[in-house]
C-alpha positions as CSV (number, residue, x, y, z in Angstrom):
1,X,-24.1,6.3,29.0
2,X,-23.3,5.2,33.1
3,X,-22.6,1.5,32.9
4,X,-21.1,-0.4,35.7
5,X,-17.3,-0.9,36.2
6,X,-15.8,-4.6,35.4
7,X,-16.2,-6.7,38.6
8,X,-15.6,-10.3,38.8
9,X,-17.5,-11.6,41.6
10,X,-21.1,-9.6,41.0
11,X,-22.9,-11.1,38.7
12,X,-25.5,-9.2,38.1
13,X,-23.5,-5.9,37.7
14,X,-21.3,-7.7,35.2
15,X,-24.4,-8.6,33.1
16,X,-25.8,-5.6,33.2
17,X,-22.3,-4.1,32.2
18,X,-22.3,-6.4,29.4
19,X,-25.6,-5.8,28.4
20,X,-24.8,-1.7,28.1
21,X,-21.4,-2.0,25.9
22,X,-22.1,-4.9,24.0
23,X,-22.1,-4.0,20.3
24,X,-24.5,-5.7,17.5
25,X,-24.9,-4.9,13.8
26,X,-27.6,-7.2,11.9
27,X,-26.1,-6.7,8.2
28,X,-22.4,-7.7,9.8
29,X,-24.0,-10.4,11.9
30,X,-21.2,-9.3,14.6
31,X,-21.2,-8.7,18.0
32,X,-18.6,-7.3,19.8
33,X,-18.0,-6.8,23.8
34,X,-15.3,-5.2,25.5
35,X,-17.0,-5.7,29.1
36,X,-13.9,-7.4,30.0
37,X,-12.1,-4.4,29.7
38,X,-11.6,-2.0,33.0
39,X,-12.6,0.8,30.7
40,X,-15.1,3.2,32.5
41,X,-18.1,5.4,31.5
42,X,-16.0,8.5,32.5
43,X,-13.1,6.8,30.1
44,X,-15.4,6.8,27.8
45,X,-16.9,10.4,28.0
46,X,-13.2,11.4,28.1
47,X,-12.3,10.3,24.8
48,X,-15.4,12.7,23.4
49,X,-13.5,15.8,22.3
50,X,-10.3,13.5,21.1
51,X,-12.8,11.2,19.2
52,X,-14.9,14.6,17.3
53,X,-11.0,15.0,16.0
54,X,-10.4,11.7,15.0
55,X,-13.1,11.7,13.2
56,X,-12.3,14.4,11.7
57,X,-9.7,13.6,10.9
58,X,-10.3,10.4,8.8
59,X,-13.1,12.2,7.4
60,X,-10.5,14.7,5.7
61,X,-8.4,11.4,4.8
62,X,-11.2,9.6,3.0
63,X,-11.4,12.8,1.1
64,X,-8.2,13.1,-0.3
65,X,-6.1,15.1,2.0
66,X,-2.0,14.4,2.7
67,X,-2.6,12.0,5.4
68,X,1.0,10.6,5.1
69,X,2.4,14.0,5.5
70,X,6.2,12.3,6.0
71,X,5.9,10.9,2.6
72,X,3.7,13.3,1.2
73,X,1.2,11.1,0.1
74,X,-2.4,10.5,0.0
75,X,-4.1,7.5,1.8
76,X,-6.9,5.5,-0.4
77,X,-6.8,2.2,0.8
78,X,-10.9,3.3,1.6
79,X,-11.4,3.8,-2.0
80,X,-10.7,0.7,-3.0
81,X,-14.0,-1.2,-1.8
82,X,-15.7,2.5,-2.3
83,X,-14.5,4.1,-5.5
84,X,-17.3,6.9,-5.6
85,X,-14.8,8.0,-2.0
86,X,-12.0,9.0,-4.6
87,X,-11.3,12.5,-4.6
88,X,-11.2,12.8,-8.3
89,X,-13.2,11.0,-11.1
90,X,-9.6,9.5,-12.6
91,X,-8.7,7.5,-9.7
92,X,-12.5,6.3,-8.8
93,X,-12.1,5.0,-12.6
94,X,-9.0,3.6,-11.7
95,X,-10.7,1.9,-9.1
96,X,-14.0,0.6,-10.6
97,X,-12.0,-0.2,-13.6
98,X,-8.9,-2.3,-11.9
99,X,-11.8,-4.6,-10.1
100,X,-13.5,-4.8,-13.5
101,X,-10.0,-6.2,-15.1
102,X,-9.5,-8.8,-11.9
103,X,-12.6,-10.3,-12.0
104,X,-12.6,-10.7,-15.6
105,X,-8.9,-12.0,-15.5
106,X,-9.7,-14.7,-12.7
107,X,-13.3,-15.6,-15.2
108,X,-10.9,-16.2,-17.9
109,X,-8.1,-18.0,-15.8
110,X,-10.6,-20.6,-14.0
111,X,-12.7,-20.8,-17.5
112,X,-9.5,-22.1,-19.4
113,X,-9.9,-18.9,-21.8
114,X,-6.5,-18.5,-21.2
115,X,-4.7,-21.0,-21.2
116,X,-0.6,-21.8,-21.3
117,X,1.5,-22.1,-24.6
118,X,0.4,-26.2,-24.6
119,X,-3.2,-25.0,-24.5
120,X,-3.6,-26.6,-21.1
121,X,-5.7,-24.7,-18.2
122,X,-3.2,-22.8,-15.4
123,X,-3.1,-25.0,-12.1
124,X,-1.5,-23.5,-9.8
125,X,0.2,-20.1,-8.4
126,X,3.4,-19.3,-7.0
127,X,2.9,-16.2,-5.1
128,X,6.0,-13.6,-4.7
129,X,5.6,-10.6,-2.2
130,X,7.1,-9.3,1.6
131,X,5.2,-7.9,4.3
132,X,1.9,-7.0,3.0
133,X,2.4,-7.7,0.1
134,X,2.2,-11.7,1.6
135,X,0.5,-11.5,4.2
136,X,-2.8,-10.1,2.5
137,X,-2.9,-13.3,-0.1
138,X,-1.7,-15.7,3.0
139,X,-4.3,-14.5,5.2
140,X,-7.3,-14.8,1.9
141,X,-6.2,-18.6,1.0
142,X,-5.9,-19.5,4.4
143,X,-9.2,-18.3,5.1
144,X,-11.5,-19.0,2.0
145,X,-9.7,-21.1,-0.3
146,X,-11.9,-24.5,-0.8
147,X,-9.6,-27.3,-1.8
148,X,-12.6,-28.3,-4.6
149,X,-12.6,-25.0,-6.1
150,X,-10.0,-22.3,-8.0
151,X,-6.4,-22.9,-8.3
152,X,-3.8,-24.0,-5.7
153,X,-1.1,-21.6,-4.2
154,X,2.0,-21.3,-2.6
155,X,4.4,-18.2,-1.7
156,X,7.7,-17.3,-1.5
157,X,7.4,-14.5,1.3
158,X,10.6,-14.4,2.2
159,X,14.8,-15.2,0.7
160,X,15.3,-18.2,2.6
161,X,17.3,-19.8,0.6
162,X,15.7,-23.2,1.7
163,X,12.2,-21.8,1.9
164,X,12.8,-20.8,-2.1
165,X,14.4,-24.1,-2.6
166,X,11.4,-26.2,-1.3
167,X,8.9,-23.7,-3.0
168,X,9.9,-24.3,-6.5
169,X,10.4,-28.0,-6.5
170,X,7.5,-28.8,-5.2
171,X,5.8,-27.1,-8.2
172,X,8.1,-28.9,-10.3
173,X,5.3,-31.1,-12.0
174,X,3.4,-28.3,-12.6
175,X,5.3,-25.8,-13.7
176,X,4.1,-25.2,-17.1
177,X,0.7,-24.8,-15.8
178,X,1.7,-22.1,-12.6
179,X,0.9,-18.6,-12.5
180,X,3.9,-16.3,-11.3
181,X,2.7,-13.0,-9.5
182,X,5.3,-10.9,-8.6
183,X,3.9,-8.2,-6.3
184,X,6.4,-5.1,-5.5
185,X,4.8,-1.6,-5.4
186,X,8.4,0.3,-6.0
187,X,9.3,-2.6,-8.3
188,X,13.0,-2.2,-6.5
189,X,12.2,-3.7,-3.1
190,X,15.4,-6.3,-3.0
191,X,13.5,-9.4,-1.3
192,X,10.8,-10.0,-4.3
193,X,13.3,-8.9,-6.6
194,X,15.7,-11.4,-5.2
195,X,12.4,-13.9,-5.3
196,X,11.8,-13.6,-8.4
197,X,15.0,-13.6,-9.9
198,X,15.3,-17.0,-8.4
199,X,12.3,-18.0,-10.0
200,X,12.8,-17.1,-12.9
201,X,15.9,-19.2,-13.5
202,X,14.4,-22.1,-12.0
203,X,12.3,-22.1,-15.1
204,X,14.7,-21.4,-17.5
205,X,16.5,-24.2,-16.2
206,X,13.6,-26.5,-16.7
207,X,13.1,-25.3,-21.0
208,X,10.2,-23.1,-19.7
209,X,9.5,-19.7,-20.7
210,X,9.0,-17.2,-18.1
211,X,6.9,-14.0,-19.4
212,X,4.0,-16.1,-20.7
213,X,2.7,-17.2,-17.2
214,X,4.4,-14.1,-15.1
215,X,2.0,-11.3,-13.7
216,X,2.9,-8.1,-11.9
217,X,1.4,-6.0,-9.8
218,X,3.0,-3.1,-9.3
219,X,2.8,0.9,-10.1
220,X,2.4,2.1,-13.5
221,X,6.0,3.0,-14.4
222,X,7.8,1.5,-11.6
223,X,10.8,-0.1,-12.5
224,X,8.8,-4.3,-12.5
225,X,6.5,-2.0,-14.0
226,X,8.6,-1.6,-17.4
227,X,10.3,-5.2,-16.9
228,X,7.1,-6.7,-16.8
229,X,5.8,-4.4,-20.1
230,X,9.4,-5.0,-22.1
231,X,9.3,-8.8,-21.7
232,X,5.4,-9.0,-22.5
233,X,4.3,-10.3,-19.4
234,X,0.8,-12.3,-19.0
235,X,-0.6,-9.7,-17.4
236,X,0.2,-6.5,-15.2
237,X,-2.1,-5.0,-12.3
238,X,-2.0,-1.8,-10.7
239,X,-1.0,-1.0,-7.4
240,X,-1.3,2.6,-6.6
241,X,1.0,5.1,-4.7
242,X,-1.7,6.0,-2.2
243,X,-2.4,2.3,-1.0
244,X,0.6,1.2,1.3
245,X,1.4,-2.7,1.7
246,X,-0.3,-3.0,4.9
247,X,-3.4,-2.0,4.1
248,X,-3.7,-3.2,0.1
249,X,-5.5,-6.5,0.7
250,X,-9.0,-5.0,-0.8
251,X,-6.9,-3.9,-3.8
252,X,-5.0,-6.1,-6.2
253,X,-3.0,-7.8,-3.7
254,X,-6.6,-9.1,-2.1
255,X,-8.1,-9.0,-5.4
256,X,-6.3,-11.7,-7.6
257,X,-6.0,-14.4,-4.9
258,X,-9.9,-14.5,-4.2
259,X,-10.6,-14.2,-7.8
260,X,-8.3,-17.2,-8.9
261,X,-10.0,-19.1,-5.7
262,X,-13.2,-18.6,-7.4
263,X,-14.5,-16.4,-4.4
264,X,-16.7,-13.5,-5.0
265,X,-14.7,-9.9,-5.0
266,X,-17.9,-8.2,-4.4
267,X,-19.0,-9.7,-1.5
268,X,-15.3,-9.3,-0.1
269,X,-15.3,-5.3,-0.7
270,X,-19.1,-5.2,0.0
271,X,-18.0,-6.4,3.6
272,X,-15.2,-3.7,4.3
273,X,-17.2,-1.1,2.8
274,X,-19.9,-2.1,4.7
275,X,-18.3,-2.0,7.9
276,X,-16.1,1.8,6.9
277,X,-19.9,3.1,6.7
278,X,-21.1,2.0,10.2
279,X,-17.5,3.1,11.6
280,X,-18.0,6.7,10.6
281,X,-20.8,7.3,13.0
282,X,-19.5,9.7,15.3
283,X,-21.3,8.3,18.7
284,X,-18.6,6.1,20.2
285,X,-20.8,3.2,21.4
286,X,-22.6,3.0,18.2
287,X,-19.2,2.8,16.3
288,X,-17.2,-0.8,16.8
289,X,-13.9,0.6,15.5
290,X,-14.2,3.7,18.0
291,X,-14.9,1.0,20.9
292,X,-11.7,-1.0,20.0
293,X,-9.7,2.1,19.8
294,X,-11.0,3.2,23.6
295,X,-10.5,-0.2,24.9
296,X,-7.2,-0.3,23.5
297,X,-6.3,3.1,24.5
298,X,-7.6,2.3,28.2
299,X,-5.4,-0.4,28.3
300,X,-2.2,0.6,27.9
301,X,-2.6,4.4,29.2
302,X,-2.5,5.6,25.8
303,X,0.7,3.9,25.6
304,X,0.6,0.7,24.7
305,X,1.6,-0.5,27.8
306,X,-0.5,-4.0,27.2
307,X,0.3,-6.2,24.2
308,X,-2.5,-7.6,22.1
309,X,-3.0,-11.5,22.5
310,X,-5.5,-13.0,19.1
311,X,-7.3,-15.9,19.6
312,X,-9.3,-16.7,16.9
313,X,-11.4,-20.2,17.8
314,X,-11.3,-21.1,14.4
315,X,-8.6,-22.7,12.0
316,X,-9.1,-20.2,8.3
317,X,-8.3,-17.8,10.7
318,X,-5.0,-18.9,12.2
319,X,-2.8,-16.6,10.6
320,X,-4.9,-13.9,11.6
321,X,-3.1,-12.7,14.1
322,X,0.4,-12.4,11.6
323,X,-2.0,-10.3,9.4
324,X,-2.9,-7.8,12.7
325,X,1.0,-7.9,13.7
326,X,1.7,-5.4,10.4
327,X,-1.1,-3.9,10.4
328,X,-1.1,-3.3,13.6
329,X,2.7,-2.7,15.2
330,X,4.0,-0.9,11.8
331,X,0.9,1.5,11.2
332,X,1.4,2.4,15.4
333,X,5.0,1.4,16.5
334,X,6.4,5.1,16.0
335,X,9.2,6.8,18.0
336,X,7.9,10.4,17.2
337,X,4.5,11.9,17.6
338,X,3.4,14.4,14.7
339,X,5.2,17.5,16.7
340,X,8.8,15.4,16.5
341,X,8.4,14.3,20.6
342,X,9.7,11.2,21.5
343,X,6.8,9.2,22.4
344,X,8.1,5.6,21.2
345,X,3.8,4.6,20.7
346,X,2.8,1.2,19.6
347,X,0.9,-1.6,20.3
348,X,2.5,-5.4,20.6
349,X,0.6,-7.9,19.2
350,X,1.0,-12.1,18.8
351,X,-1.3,-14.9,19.1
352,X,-2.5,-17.6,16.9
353,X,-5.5,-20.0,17.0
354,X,-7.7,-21.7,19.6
355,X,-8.5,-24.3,21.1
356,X,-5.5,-25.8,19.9
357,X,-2.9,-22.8,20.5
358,X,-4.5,-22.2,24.0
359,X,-2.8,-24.8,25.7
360,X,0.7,-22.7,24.9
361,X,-0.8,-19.4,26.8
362,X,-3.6,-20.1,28.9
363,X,-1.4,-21.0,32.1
364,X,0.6,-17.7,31.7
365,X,-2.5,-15.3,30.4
366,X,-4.5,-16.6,34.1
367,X,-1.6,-16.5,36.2
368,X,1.6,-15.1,35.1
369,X,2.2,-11.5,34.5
370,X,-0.4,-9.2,34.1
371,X,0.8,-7.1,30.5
372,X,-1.9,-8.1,28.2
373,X,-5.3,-8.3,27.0
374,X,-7.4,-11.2,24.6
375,X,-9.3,-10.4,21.7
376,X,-11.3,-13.1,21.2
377,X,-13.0,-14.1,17.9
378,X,-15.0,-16.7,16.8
379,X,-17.3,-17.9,14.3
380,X,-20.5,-18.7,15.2
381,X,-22.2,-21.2,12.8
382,X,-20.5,-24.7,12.3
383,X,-20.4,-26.7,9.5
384,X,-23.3,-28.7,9.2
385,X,-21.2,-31.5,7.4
386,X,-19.8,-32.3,10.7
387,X,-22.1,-34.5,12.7
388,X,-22.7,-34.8,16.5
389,X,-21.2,-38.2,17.3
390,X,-21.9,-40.2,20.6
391,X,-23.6,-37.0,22.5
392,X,-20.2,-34.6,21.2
393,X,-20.2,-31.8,18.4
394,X,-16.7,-30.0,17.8
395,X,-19.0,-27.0,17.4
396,X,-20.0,-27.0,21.1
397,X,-16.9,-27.9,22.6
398,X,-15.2,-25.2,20.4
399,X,-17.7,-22.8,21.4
400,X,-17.5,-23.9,25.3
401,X,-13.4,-24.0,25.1
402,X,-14.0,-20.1,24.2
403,X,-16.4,-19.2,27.1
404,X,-14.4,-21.1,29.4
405,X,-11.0,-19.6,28.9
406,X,-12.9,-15.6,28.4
407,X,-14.4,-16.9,32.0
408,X,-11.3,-18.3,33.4
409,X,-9.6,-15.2,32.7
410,X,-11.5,-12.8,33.9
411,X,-12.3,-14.8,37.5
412,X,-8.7,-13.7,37.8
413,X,-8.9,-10.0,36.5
414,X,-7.6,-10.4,33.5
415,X,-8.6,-8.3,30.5
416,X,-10.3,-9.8,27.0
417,X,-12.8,-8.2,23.8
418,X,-14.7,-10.9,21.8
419,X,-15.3,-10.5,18.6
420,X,-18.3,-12.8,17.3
421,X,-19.2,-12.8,13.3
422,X,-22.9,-15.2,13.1
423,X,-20.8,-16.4,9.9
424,X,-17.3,-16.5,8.2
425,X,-17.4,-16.1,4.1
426,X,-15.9,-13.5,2.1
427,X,-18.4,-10.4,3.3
428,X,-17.3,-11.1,7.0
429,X,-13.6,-11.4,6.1
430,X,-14.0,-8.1,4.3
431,X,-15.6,-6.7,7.7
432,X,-13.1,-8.0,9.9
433,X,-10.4,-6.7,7.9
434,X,-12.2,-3.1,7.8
435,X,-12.7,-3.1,11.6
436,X,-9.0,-3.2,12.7
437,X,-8.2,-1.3,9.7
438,X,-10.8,1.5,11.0
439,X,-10.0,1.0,14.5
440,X,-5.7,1.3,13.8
441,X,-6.7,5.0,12.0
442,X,-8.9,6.3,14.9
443,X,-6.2,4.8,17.8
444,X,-3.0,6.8,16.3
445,X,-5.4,9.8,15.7
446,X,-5.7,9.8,19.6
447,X,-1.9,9.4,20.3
448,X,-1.5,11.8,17.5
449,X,1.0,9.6,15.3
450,X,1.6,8.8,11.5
451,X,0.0,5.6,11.0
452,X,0.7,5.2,7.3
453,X,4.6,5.5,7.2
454,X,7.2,3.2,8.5
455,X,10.5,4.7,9.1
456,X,11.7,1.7,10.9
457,X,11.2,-0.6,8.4
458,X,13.0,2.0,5.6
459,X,16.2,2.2,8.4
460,X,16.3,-1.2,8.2
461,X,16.3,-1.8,4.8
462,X,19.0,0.7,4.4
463,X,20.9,-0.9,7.0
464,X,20.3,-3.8,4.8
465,X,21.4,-2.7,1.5
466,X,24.3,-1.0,3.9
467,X,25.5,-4.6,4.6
468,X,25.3,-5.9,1.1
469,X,27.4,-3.2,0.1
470,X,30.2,-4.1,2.7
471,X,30.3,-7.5,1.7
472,X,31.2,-6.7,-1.8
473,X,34.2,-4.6,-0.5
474,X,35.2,-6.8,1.8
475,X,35.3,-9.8,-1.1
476,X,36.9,-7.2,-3.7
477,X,40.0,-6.6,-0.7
478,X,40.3,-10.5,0.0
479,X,40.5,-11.0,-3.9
480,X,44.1,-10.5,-3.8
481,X,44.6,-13.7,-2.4
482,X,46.7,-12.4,0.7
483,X,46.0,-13.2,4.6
484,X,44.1,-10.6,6.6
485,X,42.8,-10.3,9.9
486,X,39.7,-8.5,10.8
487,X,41.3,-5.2,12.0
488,X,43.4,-5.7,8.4
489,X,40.1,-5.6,6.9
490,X,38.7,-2.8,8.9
491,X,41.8,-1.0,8.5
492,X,41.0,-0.5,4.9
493,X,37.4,0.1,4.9
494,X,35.5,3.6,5.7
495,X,32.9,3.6,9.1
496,X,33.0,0.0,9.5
497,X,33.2,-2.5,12.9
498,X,35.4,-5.3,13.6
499,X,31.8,-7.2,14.6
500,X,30.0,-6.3,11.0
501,X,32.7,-7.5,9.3
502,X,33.0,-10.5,11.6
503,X,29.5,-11.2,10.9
504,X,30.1,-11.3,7.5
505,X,33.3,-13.1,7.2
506,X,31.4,-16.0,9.3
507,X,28.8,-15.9,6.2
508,X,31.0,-16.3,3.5
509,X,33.4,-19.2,5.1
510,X,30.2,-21.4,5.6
511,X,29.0,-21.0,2.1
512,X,32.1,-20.5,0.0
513,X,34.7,-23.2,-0.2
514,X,38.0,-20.9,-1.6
515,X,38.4,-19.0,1.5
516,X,40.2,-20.6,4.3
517,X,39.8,-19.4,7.7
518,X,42.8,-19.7,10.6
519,X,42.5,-19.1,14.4
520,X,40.0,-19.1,17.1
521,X,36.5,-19.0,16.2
522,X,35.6,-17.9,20.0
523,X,38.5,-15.3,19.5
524,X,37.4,-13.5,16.4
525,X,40.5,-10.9,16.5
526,X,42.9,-14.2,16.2
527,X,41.0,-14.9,12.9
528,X,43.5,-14.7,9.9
529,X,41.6,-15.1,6.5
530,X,42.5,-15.7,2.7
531,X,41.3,-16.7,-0.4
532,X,42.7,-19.4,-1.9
533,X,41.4,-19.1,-5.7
């Protein structure tokens, strides 16, 4: 296809460029245009060979292959909302089986067939999981939860102690009738171990037992795994090896939330499956996912070289652009390429909602520095309990803030892609998810990295667990009660710094009153500490 290139100031070449790349599917009720992109039809016809591998390539991965080569691992997360995908009958049982047991559960939860040891109907849920493992349930209460239907939630996504403080007492007069889910795939993760730990006690504290409203989901045989099965835990979900945290939201993780929101999981996988189908076909402007991956790859040069700016114009989809962040920047933020070259790939993303959030990056997005692009994404059907009052419906303005600001930009060569769903329920959700999903797999295909590992994140949690560790020794050589200095300390520690144990030092005198601390605090090496107990 020859389509104009992106011009500001001709009308009718820009119309009949938008006309040639915009994007329609009736059954998605989406539209998407990246005319505001300065991709070309030669870009395009470029990415032709690349793209027949790509495809390939995910074709091979929705099969069964060792997609995650570094970890050796299959990726299924396209089985979940497809189970007759799986590779082998036993997991598309697993599959058709594990949605069976959620939708039953959540029946049974919002029915009052179960109920808590006072017979009384479950309330609430406190919601325990990192990265993924958060974000997913965040982003599916935030978007469909109706305040007159299913149970209320909050989360502990993080160990803050404040954050974990504020969590638990505000579910206080409640407590016998909240749900505890406990989501850690290895079951030895430290943060929802920590989490829950926490949680645990606070209801011990208050005469209330924990395993008879506490639910894991987990792998079968992970270590929560046999925690939750010794102490005869409410329930326990599976969460398998070949689904990674970023992209489990149309598994369990998804799952449970929508079900004990008393949302349809059907309509919710029937969306993303939906969507994997039509992102298969192999012609790129008949393929949504493939057109976000060329715009995106246009943008940045193939590397990155643009960050991502989400605007979605409505408010259940405001933390939207957290959700893309992981799924996004850990699936393509990657040093090495699949040959071991240094490449350091990946694609920056941040954002949060219009109209509202505009305000904060219009000024710079139109006239500062030119290192982005917009997607745009909005919802086209308001709600009809919301009247037009004196000559003014939110709707319109909402609608006319987007067009504005996608015209404002562009007048000034600035980049955008809108996204536009004819209506936002769970099916749509479910197709939004799938699109990035698809369009993260097909992008590190053409830059030729692992998109389902996340060696970072594992350095860091080493570096972590590192730190934890060298606090212990550091506390086990002040327990003798005499004076050290920070090179004292060093002195009898193995591949240590003066600034780690600084760091830590600082810690540990704020929150624990039997050490004293002498010297200058803006002179760390005249710092002279001792316990004192």
């Amino acid at each position: 296809m020859n389509f104009p290139d992106f011009s500001s100031d001709n009308a009718n070449l820009q119309w009949k460029r938008f006309s040639n790349l915009l994007y329609f599917n009736d059954e998605l009720g989406l539209w998407l245009d990246i005319s505001r992109m300065k991709i070309t039809s030669s870009n395009i016809e470029s990415l032709s060979t690349p793209f027949n591998k790509a495809f390939d390539a995910i074709d091979k991965l929705e099969k069964g292959a060792i997609s995650n080569a570094d970890e050796n691992r299959q990726v299924g997360h396209y089985w979940l909302r497809d189970s007759l995908l799986a590779p082998t009958k036993e997991i598309s049982n697993l599959v058709t089986e594990g949605i069976s047991d959620i939708a039953e559960f959540g029946r049974n939860i919002l029915s009052g067939k179960i109920k808590n040891e006072d017979n009384k109907p479950f309330t609430d849920v406190c919601w325990i999981g990192i990265g993924g493992s958060g974000l997913g349930p965040i982003l599916i209460i935030n978007a469909l939860k109706k305040s007159t239907k299913g149970l209320n939630f909050i989360f502990i996504d993080n160990v803050d102690t404040n954050g974990i403080n504020d969590k638990l007492v505000s579910l206080k007069n409640n407590l016998k009738t909240t749900l505890f889910v406990v989501v850690s795939k290895s079951g030895g993760t430290p943060e929802p171990q920590i989490a829950m730990d926490q949680a645990k006690h606070f209801l011990l504290r208050n005469n209330i037992e924990w395993s008879k409203r506490s639910i894991a989901i987990t792998m079968k045989d992970s270590l929560l795994d046999k925690i939750a099965k010794s102490e005869s835990w409410l329930k326990r979900f599976d969460l398998p090896d070949w689904v990674g945290g970023r992209t489990s939201i149309t598994g369990s993780v998804g799952l449970l939330p929508l079900a004990l929101i008393d949302e349809n999981i059907y309509d919710f996988l029937k969306g993303a499956s939906t969507m994997d189908s039509i992102t298969r076909e192999k012609n790129i402007y008949q393929n949504p996912s493939a057109l976000l991956a060329s715009a995106w790859y246009y943008s940045g040069d193939g590397k990155g070289l643009r960050d991502m700016v989400v605007l979605p114009y409505q408010d259940r989809l405001e933390v939207f652009s957290k959700y893309l962040q992981q799924l996004i920047m850990e699936s393509l933020g990657k040093q090495e390429d699949r040959s071991g070259n240094i490449v350091n790939q990946g694609l920056s993303v941040y954002g949060n909602k219009g109209s509202t959030d505009q305000h904060a990056y219009v000024q710079q997005l139109r006239d500062g520095i030119d290192n982005f692009f917009v997607t745009f994404i909005e919802i086209l059907q308001d709600n009809k309990d919301i009247p037009t009052l004196n000559d003014k419906s939110p709707g319109d303005y909402l609608s006319g803030f987007l067009q504005g600001t996608r015209l404002a930009l562009s007048e000034n060569g600035r980049q955008s892609i809108t996204i536009s769903l004819r209506k936002f329920n769970a099916f749509s959700l479910g197709a939004l998810i799938a699109l990035f999903e698809r369009s993260v797999g097909l992008y590190a295909e053409l830059i030729d990295i692992n998109a389902y590992h996340q060696p970072g994140v594992e350095a860091g949690k080493k570096a972590a667990s590192n730190l934890i560790s060298l606090k212990l020794q550091i506390e086990n050589i002040l327990s003798d009660k005499k004076p050290y200095s920070i090179n004292d300390i060093v002195s009898k520690l193995n591949h240590s710094s003066c600034e780690s144990v600084f760091l830590i030092i600082r810690h540990i005198s704020v929150n624990q009153d039997f050490y004293t601390i002498n010297g200058d605090w803006s002179e760390p090496s005249s710092l002279i500490i001792k316990r004192t107990n």
